[in-house]
C-alpha positions in Angstrom: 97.3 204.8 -33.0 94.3 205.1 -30.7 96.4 206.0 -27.8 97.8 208.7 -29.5 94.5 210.3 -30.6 92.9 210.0 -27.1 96.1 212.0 -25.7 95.6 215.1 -29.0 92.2 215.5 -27.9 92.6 215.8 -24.3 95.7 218.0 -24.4 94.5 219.9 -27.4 92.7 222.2 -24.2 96.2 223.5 -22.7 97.3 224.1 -26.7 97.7 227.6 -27.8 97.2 227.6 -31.6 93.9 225.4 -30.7 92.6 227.7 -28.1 93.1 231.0 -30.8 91.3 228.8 -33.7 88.2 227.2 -30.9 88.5 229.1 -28.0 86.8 232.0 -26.8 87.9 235.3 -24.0 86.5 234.7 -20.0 86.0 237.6 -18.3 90.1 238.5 -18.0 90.3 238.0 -21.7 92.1 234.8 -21.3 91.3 232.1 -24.3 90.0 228.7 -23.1 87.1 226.2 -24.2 84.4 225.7 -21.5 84.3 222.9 -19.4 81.3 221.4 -21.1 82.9 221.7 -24.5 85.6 219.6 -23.6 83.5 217.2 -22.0 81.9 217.3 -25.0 84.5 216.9 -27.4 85.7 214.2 -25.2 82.0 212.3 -24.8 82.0 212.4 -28.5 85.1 210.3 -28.5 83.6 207.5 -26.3 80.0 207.8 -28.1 81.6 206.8 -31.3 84.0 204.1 -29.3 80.4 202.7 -27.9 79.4 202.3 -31.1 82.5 200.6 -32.6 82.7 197.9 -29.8 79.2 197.1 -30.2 79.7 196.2 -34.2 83.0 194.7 -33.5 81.3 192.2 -31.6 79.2 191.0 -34.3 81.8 191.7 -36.8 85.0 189.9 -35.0 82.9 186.9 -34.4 81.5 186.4 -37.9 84.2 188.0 -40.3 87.3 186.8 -38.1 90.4 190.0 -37.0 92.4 190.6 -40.2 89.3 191.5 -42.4 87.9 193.6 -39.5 91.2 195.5 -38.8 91.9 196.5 -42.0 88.6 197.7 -42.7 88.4 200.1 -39.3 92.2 200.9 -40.5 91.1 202.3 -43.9 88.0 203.8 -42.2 90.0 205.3 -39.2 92.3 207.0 -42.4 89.1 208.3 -43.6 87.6 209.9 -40.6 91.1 211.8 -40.1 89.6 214.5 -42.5 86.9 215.7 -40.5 89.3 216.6 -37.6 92.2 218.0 -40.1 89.7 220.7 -41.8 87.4 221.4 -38.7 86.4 225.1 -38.4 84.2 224.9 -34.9 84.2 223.1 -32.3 80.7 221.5 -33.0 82.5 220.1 -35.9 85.2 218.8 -33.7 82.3 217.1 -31.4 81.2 215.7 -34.9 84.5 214.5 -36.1 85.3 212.4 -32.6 82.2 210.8 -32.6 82.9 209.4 -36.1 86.6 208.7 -35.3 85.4 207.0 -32.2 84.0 204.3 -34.3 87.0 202.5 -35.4 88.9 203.2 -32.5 85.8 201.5 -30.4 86.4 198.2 -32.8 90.5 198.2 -32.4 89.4 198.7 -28.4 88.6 195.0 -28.1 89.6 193.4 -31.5 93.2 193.9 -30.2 93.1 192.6 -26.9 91.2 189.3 -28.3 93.7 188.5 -31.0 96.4 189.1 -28.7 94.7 186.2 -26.4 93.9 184.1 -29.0 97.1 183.5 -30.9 99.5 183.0 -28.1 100.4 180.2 -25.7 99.1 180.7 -22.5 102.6 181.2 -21.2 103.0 183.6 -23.4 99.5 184.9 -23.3 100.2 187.6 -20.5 103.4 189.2 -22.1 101.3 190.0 -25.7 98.3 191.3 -24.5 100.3 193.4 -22.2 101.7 194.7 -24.8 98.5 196.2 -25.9 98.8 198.9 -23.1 102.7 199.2 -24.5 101.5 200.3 -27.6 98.6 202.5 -25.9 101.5 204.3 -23.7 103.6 204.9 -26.9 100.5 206.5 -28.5 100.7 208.9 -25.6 103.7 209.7 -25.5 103.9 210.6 -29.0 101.1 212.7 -29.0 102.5 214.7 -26.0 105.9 214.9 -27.7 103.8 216.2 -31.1 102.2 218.5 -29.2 105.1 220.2 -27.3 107.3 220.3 -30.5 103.7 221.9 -32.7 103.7 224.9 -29.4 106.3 227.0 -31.9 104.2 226.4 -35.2 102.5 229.4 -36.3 98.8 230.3 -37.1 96.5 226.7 -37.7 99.3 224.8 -38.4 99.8 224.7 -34.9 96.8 222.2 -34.2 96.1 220.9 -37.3 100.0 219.0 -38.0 99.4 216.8 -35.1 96.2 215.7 -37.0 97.5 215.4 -39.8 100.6 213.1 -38.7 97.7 210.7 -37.7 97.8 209.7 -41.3 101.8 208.7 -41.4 100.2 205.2 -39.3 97.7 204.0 -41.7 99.6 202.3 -44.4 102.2 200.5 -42.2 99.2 199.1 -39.9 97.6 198.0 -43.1 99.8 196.3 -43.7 100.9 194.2 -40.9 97.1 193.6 -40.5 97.3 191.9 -44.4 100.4 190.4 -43.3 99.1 188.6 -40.0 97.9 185.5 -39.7 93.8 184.9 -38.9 92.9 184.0 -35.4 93.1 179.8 -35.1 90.5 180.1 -32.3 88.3 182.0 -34.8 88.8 179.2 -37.3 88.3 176.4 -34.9 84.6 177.9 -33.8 84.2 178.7 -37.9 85.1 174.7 -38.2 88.5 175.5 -40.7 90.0 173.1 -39.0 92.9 173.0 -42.2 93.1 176.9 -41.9 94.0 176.5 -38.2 96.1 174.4 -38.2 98.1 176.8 -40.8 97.6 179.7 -38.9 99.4 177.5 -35.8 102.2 176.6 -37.8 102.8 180.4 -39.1 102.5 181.4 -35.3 105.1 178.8 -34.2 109.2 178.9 -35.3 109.4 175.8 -37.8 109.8 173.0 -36.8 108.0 173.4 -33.7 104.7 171.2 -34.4 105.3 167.7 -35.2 102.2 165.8 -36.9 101.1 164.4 -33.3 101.5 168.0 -31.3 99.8 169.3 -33.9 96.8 166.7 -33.8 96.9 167.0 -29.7 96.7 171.0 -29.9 93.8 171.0 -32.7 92.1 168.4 -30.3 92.4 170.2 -27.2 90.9 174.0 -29.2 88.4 171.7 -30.6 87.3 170.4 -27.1 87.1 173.5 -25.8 85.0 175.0 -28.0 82.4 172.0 -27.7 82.8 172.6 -24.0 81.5 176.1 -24.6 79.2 175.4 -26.5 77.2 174.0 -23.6 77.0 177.2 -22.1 76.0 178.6 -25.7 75.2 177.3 -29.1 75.5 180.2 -30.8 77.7 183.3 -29.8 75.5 186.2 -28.7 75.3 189.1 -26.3 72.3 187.5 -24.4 74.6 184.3 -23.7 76.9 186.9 -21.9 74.6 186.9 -19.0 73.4 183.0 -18.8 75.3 180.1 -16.7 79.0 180.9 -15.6 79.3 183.7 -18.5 77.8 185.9 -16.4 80.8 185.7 -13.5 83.1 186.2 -16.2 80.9 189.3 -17.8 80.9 190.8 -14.2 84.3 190.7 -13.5 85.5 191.5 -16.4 83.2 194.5 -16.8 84.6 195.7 -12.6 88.5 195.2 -14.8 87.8 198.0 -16.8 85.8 199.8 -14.4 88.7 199.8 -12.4 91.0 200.7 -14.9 89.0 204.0 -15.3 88.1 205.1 -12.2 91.2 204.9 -10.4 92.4 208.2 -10.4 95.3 208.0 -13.8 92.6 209.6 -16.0 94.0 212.9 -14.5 97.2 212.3 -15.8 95.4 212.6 -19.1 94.4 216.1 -18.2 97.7 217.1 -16.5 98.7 220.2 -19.0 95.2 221.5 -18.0 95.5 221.3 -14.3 99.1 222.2 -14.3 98.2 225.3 -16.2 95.5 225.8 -13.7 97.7 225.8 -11.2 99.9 228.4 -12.1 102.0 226.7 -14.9 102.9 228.3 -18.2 101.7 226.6 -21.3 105.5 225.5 -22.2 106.6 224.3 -18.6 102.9 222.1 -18.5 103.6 220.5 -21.8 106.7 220.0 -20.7 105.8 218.4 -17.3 103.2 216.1 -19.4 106.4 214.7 -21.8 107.7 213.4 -18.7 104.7 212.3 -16.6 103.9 210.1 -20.2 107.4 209.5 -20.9 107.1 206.0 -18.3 104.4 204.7 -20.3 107.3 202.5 -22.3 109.9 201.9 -19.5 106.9 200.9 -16.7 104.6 198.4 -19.0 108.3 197.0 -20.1 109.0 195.9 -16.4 105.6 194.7 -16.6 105.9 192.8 -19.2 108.8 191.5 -17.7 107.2 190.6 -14.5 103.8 189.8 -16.3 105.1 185.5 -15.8 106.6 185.9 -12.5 103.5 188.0 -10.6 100.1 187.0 -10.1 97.5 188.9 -12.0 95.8 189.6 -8.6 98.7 191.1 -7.2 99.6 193.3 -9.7 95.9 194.8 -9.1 96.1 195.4 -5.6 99.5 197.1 -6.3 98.0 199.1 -8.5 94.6 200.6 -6.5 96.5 200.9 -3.5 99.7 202.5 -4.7 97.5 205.0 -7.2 95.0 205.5 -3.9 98.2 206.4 -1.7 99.2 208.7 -4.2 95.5 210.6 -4.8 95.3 210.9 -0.9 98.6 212.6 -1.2 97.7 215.2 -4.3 94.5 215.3 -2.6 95.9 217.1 0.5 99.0 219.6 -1.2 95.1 220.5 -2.7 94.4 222.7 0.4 97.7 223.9 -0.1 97.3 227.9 0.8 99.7 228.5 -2.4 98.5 226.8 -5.6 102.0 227.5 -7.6 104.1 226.3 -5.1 102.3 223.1 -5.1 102.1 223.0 -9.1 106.3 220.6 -9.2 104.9 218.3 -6.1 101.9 218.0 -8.0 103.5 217.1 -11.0 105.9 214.6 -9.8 103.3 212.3 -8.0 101.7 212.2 -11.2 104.6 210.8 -12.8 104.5 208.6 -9.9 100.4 207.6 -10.5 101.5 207.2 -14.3 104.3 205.0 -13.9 102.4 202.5 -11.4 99.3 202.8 -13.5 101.4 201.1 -16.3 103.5 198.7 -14.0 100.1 197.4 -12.8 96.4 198.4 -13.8 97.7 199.8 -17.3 98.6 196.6 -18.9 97.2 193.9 -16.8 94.0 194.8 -17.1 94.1 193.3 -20.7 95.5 190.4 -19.6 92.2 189.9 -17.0 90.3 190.6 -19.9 92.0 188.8 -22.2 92.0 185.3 -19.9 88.8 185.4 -17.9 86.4 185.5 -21.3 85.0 182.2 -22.8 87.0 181.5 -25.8 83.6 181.3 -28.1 82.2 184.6 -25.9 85.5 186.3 -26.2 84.7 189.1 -28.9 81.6 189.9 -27.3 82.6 189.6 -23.3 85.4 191.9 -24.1 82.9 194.4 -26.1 80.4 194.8 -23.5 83.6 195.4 -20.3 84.7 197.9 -22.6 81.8 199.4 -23.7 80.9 199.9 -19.4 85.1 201.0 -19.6 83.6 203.9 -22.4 80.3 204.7 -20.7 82.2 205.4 -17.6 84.6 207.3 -20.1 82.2 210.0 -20.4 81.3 210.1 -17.3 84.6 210.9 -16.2 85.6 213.3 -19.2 82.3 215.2 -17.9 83.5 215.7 -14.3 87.8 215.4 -14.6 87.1 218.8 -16.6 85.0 220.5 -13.9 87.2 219.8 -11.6 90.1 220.2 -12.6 89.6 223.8 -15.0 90.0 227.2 -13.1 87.4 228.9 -16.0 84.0 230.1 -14.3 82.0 227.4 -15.7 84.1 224.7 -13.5 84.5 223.5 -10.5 88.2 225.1 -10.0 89.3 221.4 -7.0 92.5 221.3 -8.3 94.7 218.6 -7.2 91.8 218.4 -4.8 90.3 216.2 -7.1 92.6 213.4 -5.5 90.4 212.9 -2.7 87.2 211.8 -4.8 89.6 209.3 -6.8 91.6 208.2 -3.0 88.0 207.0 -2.0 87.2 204.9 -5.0 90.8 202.8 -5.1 89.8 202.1 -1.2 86.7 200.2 -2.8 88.3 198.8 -5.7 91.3 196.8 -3.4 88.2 195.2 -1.6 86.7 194.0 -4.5 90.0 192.8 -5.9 91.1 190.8 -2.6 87.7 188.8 -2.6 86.4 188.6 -6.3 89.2 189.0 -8.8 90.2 185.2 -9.9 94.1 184.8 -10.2 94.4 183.6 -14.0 98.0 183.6 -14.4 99.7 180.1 -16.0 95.9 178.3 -16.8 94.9 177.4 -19.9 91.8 178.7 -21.1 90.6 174.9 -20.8 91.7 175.0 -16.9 89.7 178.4 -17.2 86.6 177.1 -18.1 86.9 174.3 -15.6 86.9 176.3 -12.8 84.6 178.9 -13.7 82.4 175.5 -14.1 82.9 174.6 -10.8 82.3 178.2 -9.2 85.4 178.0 -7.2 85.8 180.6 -5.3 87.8 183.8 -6.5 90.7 183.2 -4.2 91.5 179.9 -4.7 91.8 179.4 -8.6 95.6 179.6 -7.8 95.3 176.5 -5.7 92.7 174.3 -7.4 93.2 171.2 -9.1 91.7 171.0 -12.5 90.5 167.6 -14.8 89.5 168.6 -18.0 87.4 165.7 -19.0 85.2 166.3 -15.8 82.8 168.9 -18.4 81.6 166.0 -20.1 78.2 164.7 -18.8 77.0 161.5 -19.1 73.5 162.0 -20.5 75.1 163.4 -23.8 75.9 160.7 -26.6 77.1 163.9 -28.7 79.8 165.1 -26.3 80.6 161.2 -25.1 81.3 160.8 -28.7 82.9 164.0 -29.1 85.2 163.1 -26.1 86.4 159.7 -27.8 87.5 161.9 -30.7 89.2 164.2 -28.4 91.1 161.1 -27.2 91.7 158.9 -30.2 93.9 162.0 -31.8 95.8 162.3 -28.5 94.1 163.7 -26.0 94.9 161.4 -23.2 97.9 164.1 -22.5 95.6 166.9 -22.1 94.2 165.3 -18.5 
């Protein structure tokens, strides 16, 4: 749902019936919305978002996922209304910044649910399927869009608005249907409720009384484990003792996933238009440069198992920065319009490796790297930098992508700034990124622990019993309890 109200509002700038109701004659008489509108209208998105992941990471931890999704859902339903009967685009800056706010909290709630109620073999094919859902949204709101061109007078912007609402009651409802996080009730000690929510996650059959008993141990061990590095769950414990490696990295996953150069594709009816496209042809183009979000993060998904995490992200910087160095230079092309179909196809090209790699994965890295008992609020903070940089980027991508006078007018020239910042992102990647990829969260914590080094978590041997110190009659005792129900296994 949040994917496909981030792709209305960007494309709403290359849309007709939305320029005639909010836009305003340049000096040819030509409609458009300024460049520091949209950046506006777009800021106002993230603003709200910063807010949302911020109370998500005190509400997640303290209210558990189910309660929290449904009341963002019903919220989100709510906020819908301010965008449906907007009359200026001051309004419209007012109405994203509201709707930001539950689409801030289903930012990270999402992601950490995903991670929480799957094995970890299975752990990297569901939260990739996170950025499946995201790509759907976009596509969908690019083939609303196209199909609303024809509508006449208002109707024209405001029935891809309105659609919005057609998603609210079946997502309530799988939220009421789903089972709670068992992670959640481990660290709320519910130890009865987890082990329910475990059997609903598993086929029947699938726990016997021991497995059960050896599973419930091991979540319980971990989250004493964590519990060294922090008693209680807070922002503040983010930044102490190996949480802060995690926060860092984590923060540098979303980073990337930002500023690599895709965010133009979310702007591509703009700078096709700018480039010499009709308004029809663009929208058309933009069906199919989002039309591989579903095929790409389903061979993803696929090879999510078989492909380390870290080599899915140097794929992804280097193939996108190969491809912005290309745009970059048909840029200086002498002819804009003949460069507008090359332009267009190697942004199908960005899109599609954006969701084979960086798309998807990143939620994985996300996902994996966080402490279990940090989880809600690691994955808050990345994205909340993910935001920030959000509006950062929906400031410039406008500028320099619009022809208007208040702009910039690069063009596909805007490649070049985006080439330069995948060439630093594939260095960071080779010699900080930890491979994550068939470890436990348990084997997780062990080697943050033991500050291995980023390129050999692969490699590294792990015993899980080795957190335990000596000096601590609480956690020897703990440990013997970990054991007695089964835990020799777990070594």
């Amino acid at each position: 749902m949040e994917g496909m109200d981030v792709g209305l509002i960007n494309n709403f700038f290359a849309h007709d019936a939305y320029l005639r109701k909010f836009g305003w004659p340049d000096a040819t008489g030509k409609l458009h919305i300024s460049a520091k509108w949209q950046g506006a209208i777009g800021a106002g998105n993230n603003c709200g978002s910063i807010i949302g992941l911020l109370i998500n990471g005190y509400l997640q931890a303290r209210y558990g996922s189910r309660k929290v999704y449904m009341g963002a859902m019903v919220t989100m339903g709510a906020t819908i209304f301010i965008l449906f009967f907007s009359n200026s685009v001051g309004m419209l800056v007012a109405g994203n910044v509201i709707c930001g706010i539950p689409w801030g909290i289903f930012q990270t709630l999402t992601t950490a649910y995903a991670a929480e109620i799957c094995p970890a073999a299975m752990r990297g094919y569901l939260t990739a399927w996170v950025s499946m859902c995201w790509g759907a949204g976009s596509f969908l709101a690019t083939g609303v869009l196209r199909g609303s061109l024809n509508l006449k007078g208002d109707a024209g912007w405001r029935v891809p608005y309105g659609l919005q609402w057609v998603w609210v009651p079946p997502l309530l409802l799988v939220g009421f249907l789903a089972p709670e996080s068992p992670w959640y009730l481990i660290r709320r000690n519910r130890i009865e409720d987890a082990e329910k929510s475990l059997r609903r996650l598993a086929r029947k059959g699938h726990y016997t009384e021991q497995s059960m008993a050896e599973t419930l141990a091991l979540m319980q061990h971990t989250n004493e484990m964590e519990k060294i590095e922090s008693a209680e769950a807070s922002y503040k414990d983010c930044f102490s003792g190996t949480n802060l490696r995690r926060t860092g990295i984590i923060c540098m996953a979303w980073l990337i996933q930002m500023l690599n150069g895709q965010s133009i594709t979310a702007y591509a009816a703009i700078m096709l238009r700018s480039i010499g496209m009709s308004s029809t042809m663009a929208f058309n183009y933009n069906m199919g440069i989002q039309s591989v979000n579903i095929l790409a993060t389903g061979v993803a998904i696929v090879l999510m198992g078989k492909i380390n995490r870290r080599a899915f992200y140097l794929f992804g910087s280097g193939g996108i920065g190969a491809c912005m160095l290309v745009i970059g230079i048909m840029g200086f092309a002498t002819s804009r319009k003949n460069s507008a179909i090359p332009v267009a196809a190697f942004l199908i090209v960005v899109q599609c490796i954006f969701k084979v790699s960086l798309g998807p994965t990143t939620y994985v890295v996300v996902g994996e790297t966080s402490s279990s008992r940090l989880r809600a609020q690691t994955i808050v903070l990345g994205r909340a930098v993910y935001v920030a940089c959000g509006i950062v980027v929906q400031q410039v991508n406008p500028r320099m992508l619009n022809a208007t006078a208040d702009a910039w007018n690069l063009g596909a020239k805007a490649g070049m700034v985006y080439f330069c910042l995948c060439f630093v992102w594939v260095f960071w990647i080779f010699f900080f990124l930890p491979e994550t990829r068939n470890r436990s969260f348990a084997d997780i914590d062990y080697l943050f622990q033991k500050k291995v080094d980023a390129r050999k978590f692969a490699t590294t041997p792990v015993d899980l019993f080795e957190f335990t110190q000596p000096d601590s009659k609480e956690k020897l005792e703990y440990v013997e309890q970990v054991e007695s129900a089964g835990g020799r296994e777990l070594r």
